[in-house]
N, C-alpha and C positions, 0 to 999 in steps of 0.2 A: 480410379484412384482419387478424383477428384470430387469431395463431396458435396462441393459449397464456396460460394465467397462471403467477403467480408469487410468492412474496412473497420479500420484502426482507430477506435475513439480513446479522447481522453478520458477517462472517467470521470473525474473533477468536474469535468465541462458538466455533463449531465447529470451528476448532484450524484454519482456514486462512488469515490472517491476514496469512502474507511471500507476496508476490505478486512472480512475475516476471516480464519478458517476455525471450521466447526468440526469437531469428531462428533459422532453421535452411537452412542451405545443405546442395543435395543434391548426391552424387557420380554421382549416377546417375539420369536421366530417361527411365529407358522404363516403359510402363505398369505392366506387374508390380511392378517397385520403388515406385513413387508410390503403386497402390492396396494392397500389402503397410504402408508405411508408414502410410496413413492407418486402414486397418484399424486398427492397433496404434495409435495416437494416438488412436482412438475409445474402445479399450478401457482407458486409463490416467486414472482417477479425477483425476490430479493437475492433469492440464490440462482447465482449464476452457472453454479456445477458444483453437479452431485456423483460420487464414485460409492459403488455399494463397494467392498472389502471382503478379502478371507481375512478371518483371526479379527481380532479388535485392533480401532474400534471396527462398525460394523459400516459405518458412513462417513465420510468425508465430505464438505463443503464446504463450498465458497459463497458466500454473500459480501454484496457489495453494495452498502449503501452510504446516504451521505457524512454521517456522523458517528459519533458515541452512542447520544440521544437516540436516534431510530432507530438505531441496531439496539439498544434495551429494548425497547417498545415492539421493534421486531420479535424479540427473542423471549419478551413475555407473553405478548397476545397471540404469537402465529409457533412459535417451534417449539416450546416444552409442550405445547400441547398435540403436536402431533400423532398419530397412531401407536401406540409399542413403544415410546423413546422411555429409556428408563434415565440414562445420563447425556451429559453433554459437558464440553470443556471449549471454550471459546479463545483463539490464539488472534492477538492483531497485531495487524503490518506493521512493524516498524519501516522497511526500504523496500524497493524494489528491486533485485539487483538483476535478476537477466527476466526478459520474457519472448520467449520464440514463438511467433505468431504460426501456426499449424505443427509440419514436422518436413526434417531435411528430406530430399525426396534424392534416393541414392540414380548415380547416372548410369543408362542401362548399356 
């Protein structure tokens, strides 16, 4: 059951802080392109989690970095350009309001 530990950073502390969530509609779904992109979504520090989708959009993530400013910079030089992405729509945190570190683990 147990996959892994972890501890609890602030983000702020280590400069990641403006958190986004990204959908990402693809232009192209054949394998090569899906597992091209996800490769490269593997390898980009910024995003912190990535969920592929039934129905649209086709990706969800999370990137977490320090500001406004990086996250443009991010989002022009590393993610429109990735594999198949045809759109993208970029939502930011306003609060945080709950966050459960793992998942309840029912008593047997």
């Amino acid at each position: 059951m147990i996959t892994g530990y972890h501890a609890s950073v602030d983000p702020a502390a280590i400069g990641r802080g403006f958190h986004v969530l990204v959908h990402v509609e693809m232009a192209v779904q054949d394998r090569s392109t899906i597992e091209a992109f996800e490769a490269a979504i593997a390898d980009l520090d910024e995003v912190v989690h990535c969920l592929r989708l039934f129905g649209q959009p086709d990706y969800v993530l999370w990137v977490a970095v320090p500001d406004i400013e990086k996250y443009e910079r991010f989002y022009m030089a590393q993610l429109t350009g990735l594999p198949g992405v045809a759109r993208t729509n970029s939502q930011f945190t306003m609060k945080t309001v709950k966050t459960t570190p793992g998942l309840p683990v029912p008593a047997f």
